[in-house]
N, C-alpha and C positions, 0 to 999 in steps of 0.2 A: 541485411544481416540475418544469418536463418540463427534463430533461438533454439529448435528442436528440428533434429534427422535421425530416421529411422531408417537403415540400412538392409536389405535382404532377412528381415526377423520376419518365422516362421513359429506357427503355433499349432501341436498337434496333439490329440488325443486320442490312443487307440488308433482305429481305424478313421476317426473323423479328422479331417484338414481345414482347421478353419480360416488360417491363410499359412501361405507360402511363398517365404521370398519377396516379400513385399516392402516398398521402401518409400518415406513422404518425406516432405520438406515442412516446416511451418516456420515464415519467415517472420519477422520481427512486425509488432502492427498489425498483424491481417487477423483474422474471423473465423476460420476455421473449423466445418463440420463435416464429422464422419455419419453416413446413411448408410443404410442395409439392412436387409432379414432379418428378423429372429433368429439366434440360432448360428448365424453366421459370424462372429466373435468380434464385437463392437466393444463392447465392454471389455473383452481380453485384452485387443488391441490398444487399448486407452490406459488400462494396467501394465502391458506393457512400455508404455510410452512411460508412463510414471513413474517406472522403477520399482512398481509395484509383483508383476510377477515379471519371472526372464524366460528369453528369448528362446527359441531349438536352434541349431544349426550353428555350425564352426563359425562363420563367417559374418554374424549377425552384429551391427553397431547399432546402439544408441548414442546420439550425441546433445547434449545441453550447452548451450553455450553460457560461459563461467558468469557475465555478467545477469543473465535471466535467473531470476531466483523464482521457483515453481510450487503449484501448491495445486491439490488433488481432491477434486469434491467428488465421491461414490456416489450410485445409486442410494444405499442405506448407511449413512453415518456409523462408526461404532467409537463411543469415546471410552470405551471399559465399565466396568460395574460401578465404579466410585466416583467419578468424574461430574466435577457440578457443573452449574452453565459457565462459572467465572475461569474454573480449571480451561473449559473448552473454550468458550469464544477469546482467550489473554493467551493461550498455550501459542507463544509465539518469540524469534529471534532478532525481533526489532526492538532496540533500547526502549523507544519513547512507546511504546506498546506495553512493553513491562514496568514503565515508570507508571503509567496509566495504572493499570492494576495495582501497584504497590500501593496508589495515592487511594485508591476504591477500598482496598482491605480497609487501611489507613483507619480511613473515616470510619467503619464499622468497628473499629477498635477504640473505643473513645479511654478507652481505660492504659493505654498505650502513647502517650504524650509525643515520647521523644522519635518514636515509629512514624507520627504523623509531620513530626519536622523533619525527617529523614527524603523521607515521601516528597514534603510539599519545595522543599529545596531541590532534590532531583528535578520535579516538575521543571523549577525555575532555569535549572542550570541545559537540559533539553529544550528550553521554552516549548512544550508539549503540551500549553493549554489548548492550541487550535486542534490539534491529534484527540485532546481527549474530547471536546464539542464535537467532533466526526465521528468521533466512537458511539457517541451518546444518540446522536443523530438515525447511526446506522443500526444501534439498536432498540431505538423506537419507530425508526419504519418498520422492522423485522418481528416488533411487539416482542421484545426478552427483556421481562420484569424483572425476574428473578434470579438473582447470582446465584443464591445458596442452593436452586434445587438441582437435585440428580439428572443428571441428563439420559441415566437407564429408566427413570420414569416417563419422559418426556412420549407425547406420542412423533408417529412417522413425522409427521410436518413439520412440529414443533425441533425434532432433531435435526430435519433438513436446514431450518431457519438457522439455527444452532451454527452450523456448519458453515451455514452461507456468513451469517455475520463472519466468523472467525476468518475463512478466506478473504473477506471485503477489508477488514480493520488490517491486516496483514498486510497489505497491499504488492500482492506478486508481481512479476511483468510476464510471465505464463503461466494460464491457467489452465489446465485439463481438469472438465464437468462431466459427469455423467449422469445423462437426462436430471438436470437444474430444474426442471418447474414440475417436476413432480409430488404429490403431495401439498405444493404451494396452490392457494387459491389466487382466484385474477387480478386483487387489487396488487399482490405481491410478486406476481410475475410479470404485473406490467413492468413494478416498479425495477424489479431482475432488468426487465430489458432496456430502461431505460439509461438504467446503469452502464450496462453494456456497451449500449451503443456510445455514452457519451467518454466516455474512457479510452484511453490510447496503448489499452492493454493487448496482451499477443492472448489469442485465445483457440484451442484445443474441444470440440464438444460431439459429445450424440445427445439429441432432443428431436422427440417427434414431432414437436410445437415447430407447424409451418411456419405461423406467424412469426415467431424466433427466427427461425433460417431465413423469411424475407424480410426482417428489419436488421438484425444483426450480423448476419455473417458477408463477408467478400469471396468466400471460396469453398465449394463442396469439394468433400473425396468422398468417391461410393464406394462399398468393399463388397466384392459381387463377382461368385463362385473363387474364391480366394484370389483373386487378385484388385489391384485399387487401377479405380480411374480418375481421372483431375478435371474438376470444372471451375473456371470464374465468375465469380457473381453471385447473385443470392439465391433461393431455391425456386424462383421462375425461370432465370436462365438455365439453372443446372436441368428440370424439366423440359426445356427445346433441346439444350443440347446433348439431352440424353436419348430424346426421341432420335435425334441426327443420326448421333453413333447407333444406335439398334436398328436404325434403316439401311443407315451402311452395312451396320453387320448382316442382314437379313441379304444385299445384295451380292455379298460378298459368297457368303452359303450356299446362294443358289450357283455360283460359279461355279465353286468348288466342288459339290455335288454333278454338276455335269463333267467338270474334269473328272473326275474319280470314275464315274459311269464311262467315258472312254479310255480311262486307263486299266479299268478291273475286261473292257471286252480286249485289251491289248496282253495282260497277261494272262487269258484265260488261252490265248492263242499260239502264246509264244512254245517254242519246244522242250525239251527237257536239258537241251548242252544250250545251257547261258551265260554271255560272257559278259566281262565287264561293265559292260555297258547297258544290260538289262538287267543285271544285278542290280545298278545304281537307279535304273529306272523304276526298280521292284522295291528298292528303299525308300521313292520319293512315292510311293504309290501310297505304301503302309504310313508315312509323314502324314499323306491327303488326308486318308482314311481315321487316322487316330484325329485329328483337325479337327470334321466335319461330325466325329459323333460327339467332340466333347462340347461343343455348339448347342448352348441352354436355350431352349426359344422360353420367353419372359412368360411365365404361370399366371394362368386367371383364374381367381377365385369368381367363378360363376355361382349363386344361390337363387335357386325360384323356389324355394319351400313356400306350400300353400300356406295361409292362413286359417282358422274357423273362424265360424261366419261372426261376426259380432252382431246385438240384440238392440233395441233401440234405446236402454238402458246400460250405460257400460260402466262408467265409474263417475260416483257423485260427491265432493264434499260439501257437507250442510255447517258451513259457520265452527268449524274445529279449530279448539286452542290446545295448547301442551306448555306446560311449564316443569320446572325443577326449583324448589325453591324460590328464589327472587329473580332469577333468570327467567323471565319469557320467550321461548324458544319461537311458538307459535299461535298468532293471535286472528281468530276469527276468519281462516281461511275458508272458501267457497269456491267452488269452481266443477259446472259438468263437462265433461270429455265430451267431442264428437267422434262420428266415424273419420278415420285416417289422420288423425287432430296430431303433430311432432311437437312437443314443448320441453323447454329446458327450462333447467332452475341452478338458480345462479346465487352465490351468496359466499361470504368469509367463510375460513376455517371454522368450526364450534358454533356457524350460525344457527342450526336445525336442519339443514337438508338432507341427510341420511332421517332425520327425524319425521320428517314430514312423509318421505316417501314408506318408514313402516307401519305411519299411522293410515294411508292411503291402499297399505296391501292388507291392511287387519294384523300386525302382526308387531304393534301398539296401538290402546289405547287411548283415545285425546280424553285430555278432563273434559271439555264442552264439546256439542257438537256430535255430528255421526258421518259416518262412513257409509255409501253404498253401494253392494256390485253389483252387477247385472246378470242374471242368470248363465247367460253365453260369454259370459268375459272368463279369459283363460289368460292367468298373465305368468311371463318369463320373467325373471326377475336376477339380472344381472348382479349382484353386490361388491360392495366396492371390496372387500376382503379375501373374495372368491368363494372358492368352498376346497374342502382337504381330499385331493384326491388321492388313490391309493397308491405311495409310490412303487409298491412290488405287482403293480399291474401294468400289464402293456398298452400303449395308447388306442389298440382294436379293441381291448376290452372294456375298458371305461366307457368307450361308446357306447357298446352292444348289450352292458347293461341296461340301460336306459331304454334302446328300442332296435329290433334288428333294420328295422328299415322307415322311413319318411314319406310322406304323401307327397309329392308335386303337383304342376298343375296339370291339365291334361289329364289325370286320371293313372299317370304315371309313377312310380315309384324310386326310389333312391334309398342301396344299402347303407348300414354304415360306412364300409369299406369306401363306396362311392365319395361319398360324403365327405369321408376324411381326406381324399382326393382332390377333391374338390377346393379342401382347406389346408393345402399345400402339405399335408403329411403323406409323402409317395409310401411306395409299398413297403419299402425298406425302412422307413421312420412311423412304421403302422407296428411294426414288433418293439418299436425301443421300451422301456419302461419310461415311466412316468418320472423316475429320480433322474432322469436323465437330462430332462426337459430343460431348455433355457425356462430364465422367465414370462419372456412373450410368446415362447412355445405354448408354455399350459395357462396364458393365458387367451390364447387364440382354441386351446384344446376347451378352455373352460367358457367359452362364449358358443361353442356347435354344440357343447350339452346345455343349453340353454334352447337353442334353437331345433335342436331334435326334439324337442317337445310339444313343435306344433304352436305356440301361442302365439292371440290374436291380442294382444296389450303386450309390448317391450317397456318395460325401466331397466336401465341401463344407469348404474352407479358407478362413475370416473371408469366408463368402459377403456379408455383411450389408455392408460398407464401400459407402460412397457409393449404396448403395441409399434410394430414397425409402418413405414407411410404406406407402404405396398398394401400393408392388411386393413388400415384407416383408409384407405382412400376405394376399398373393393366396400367396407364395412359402412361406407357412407350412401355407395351405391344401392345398396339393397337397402337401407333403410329409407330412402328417397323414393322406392317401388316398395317397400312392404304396406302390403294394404288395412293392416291395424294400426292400433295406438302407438305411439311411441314418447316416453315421457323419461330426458336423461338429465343427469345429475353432471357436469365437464366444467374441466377448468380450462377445455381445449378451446381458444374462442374459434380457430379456423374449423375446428369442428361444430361449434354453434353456429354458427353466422351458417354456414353448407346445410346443416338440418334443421332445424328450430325455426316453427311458423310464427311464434310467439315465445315469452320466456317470463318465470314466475320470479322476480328478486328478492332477495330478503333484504330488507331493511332495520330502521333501527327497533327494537321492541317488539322481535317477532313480527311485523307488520312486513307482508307482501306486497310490491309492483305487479299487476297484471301490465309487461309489454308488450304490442303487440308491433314485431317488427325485429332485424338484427342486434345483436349484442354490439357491434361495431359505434349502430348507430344510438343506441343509449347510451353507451361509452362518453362519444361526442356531448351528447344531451346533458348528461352530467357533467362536464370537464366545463359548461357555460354556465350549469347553476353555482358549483363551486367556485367562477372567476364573481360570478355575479353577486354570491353571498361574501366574499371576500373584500371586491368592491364598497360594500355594502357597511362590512366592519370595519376598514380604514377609514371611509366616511366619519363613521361613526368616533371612530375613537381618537382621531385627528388632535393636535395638541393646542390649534390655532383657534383667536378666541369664535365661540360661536354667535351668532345672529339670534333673533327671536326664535325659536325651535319653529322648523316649520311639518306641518302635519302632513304625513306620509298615509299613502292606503299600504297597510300590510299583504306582505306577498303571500301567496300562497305556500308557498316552500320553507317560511320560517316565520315564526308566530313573535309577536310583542315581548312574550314572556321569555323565549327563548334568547330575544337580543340584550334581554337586560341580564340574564345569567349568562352572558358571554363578555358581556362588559366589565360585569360583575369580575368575574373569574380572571381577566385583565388586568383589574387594577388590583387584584391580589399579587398577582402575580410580577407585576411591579412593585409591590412594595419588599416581597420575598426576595426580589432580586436586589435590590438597595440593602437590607438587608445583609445579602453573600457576600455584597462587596466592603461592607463597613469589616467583615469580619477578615475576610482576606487584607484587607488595610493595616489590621490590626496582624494578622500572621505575618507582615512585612517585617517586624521588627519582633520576632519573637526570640533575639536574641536578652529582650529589656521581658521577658514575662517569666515566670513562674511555674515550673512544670504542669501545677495544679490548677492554673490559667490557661495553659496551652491545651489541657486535655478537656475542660468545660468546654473553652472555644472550638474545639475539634466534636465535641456530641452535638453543640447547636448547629455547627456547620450542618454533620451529617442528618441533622433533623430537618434545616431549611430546606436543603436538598433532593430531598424526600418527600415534603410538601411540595415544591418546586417538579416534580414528576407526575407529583398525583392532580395538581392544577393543571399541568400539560394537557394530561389522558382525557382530565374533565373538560376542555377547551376541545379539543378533536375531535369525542364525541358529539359533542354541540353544534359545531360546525358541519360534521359530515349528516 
């Protein structure tokens, strides 16, 4: 059963074509990713899939089939200026979704009695208690505390999160995402994919995360020079069978090109009284001809930019902490750099890593501790927000500010112009203006003014965002041969696992992992302390009677003190729940109570519940 068909829908701007006449299928069930360029209209195409912008051309269909009910994750969320997190993640046309919320107001209404029996009866009559455990569920993996605040406050992730809950609790049967794990850190994109994968949803997506396309998807389409091509499988087969088809095509050119070569000496010879038949000859000539030039051979980003020489001092931290308040951001890091040394640092949203690397470049100071660099250290310094470039400037000139030309190796040189060449902006996308840019244009624009500057230490903050695979997988290359530092900040794992000799984690209380080895395989390493400290607490809290306690050596990984505040926090949390239930018992029969009864019992509800979250948060921290 196909859920989504897009028919001959063309999208043009101007002079630019960024597809034409292109038409897909997305059948019911299947996995679904769109690849391609910068620049070359992923994002459009995904807007138009959704209804979101429309079509060019007479002849254009969109088709949804009636029973698929569809829902639309952006790049950047926008819920309006007034919109709190309850408006967004409940803004939905599923009963038992708005009975949920009705019953959520409900409860913070304690002053509101017959609201909250309105509510808890709806609940009854949708039986919508297991809807709202999922609800609850899906927003404490997603960490959304807070109902009442703005979601125009919220930063980029936190909106994304936003979003994502509100598509998950909705429950579509197609989804069109555009790049989903953006802004999310790894424990949350794991969780995205495992989502994914275990669900029997129809899914629509562009995401650079390889990992994603080879654990979740069944079917690539590439959109490449405006038109789509179709592969089966996840993003290693669509890689063979992409090499296939560009071998064929390659064999196919050299043909063609020798036909053409015997057809242009055939009508260089012909006379000037031509008939029919060389007429037709002279039309399949100019067919050949237009063929063989519009024939893209696949662009390599080649970079040999030299580096300076680095000093036998490059970058040092001596025992550096940073706090805010009662939050410890960073506690008593240490670590010197070697020559050619690639490390990543890895950590939740809000953990300190943007923190750590300004206090590492001087441009924050830790409260303890020092920073030092080394006379020859010359560092580029990627940032995850970029920098404002000028949009009434041409993309040659933003260069050529910077420097008219680049050292190679060799002794050789390289202009801007070359350069920008080199970074897939032909000669014709070297005049655009900068407002023109997609956003993996300027951000590809905004990584070669980085690198036209010569530096022998790279940080790289969430470089990978809105970049395409073409530009990650040339941008992986060079930094696997750049002969400096390289110290990045990704929530890409197939880009950690590819670079990163070692990796810095953050842990709980500001406290760093020195890894030394794959994100993949600390992954693992972790997924055995957590079955193990798990283990560990079932033992432990077991209801059957116990034996003489017998004496345990404490692990390393969790302290005495920690098991008894976890137990602690257990049997709270049992008795709060006994509690919910005595009280729902009692709203069984609130036809025998007293308004002034119903609405006490509805503030204690709402207060257990509450406690009931905040012993939750207290238990997960303890555990993880």
């Amino acid at each position: 059963m196909v859920y989504l068909e897009l028919t001959d829908v063309s999208k043009i701007y101007g002079e630019k074509v960024l597809f034409d006449k292109v038409s897909l299928q997305v059948a019911k069930n299947t996995k679904v990713a769109l690849v391609a360029k910068n620049g070359t209209g992923k994002s459009t195409l995904l807007r138009v899939a959704a209804g979101i912008d429309l079509p060019e051309g007479l002849g254009s269909q969109i088709y949804v089939h009636k029973e698929a009910r569809m829902a639309y994750l952006p790049q950047e969320p926008d819920f309006g200026e007034n919109a709190t997190v309850m408006d967004a993640v409940f803004d939905s046309d599923n009963e038992m979704v708005r009975a949920v919320r009705d019953y959520e107001e409900a409860l913070s209404r304690a002053d509101q009695p017959d609201k909250l029996q309105r509510a808890l009866t709806k609940m009854d009559e949708l039986q919508a208690w297991d809807i709202e455990a999922r609800i609850k569920e899906v927003l404490f993996k997603l960490n959304i505390e807070r109902f009442d605040q703005k979601v125009s406050t919220l930063s980029g992730g936190q909106r994304k999160r936003v979003a994502l809950a509100k598509l998950i609790i909705d429950e579509p049967d197609l989804i069109i995402m555009d790049e989903p794990t953006n802004h999310l850190d790894l424990d949350m994109i794991e969780w995205l994919e495992e989502w994914l994968q275990s669900t029997n949803l129809t899914l629509l997506m562009v995401t650079h995360d390889r990992y994603f396309l080879e654990r979740v998807c069944n079917r690539i389409i590439e959109l490449d020079g405006g038109e789509i091509y179709h592969y089966t499988g996840n993003y290693s087969d669509f890689l063979e069978k992409k090499a296939i088809r560009e071998e064929t095509e390659s064999a196919e050119l050299a043909k063609d090109k020798k036909r053409m070569k015997q057809e242009l000496e055939w009508v260089r010879r012909m006379p000037s009284g031509r008939g029919t038949k060389a007429k037709s000859r002279i039309n399949a000539f100019h067919e050949l001809k237009s063929k063989v030039g519009s024939f893209r051979k696949e662009e390599e980003l080649t970079i040999e930019i030299k580096g300076q020489r680095l000093g036998g001092k490059i970058l040092e931290a001596h025992n550096i902490s940073k706090s805010y308040g009662d939050k410890q951001l960073v506690k008593g890091f240490s670590y010197k750099f070697q020559k050619g040394e690639r490390a990543g640092i890895v950590g939740r949203n809000g953990a300190g890593k943007s923190t750590l690397l300004h206090m590492l470049t001087k441009e924050l100071e830790p409260d303890t501790g020092k920073v030092v660099h080394g006379v020859n250290t010359h560092f580029g310094y990627y940032t995850q927000d970029g920098i404002r470039l000028d949009e009434d400037k041409r993309v040659i000139e933003v260069v050529r500010e910077i420097a008219e030309f680049i050292p190679l190796e060799k002794g050789l040189k390289l202009t801007a112009r070359g350069l920008l060449e080199r970074f897939m902006f032909n000669s014709k996308q070297q005049q655009v203006y900068v407002s023109q840019l997609s956003g993996g244009e300027r951000r590809r624009l905004y990584l070669l003014t980085i690198l036209m500057k010569n530096p022998n230490f790279l940080i790289l903050d969430e470089p990978t965002n809105d970049l395409d695979i073409m530009t990650l997988n040339v941008l992986e290359d060079f930094l696997m041969d750049f002969p400096g530092c390289v110290l990045i900040v990704s929530h890409d794992r197939f880009f950690l696992d590819k670079i990163c000799q070692h990796l810095f984690i953050f842990e709980e209380k500001g406290n760093l992992r020195d890894w030394n080895g794959l994100y993949t395989e600390y992954r693992e390493l972790r997924k055995e302390e957590l079955a193990e400290e798990k283990a560990l607490l079932a033992e432990k809290t077991s209801t059957a009677p116990a034996a003489a306690p017998k004496k345990e050596e404490p692990q390393e990984h969790i302290s005495q003190e920690t098991r008894k505040a976890i137990r602690r926090i257990e049997g709270q949390l049992k008795k709060l729940e006994e509690a919910k239930g005595k009280i729902n018992k009692q709203f069984e029969k609130a036809a025998e109570l007293d308004p002034a009864k119903i609405a006490e019992l509805g503030k204690e509800l709402a207060e257990i519940n509450e406690q009931i979250e905040e012993k939750e948060m207290e238990w997960m921290e303890l555990v993880e």
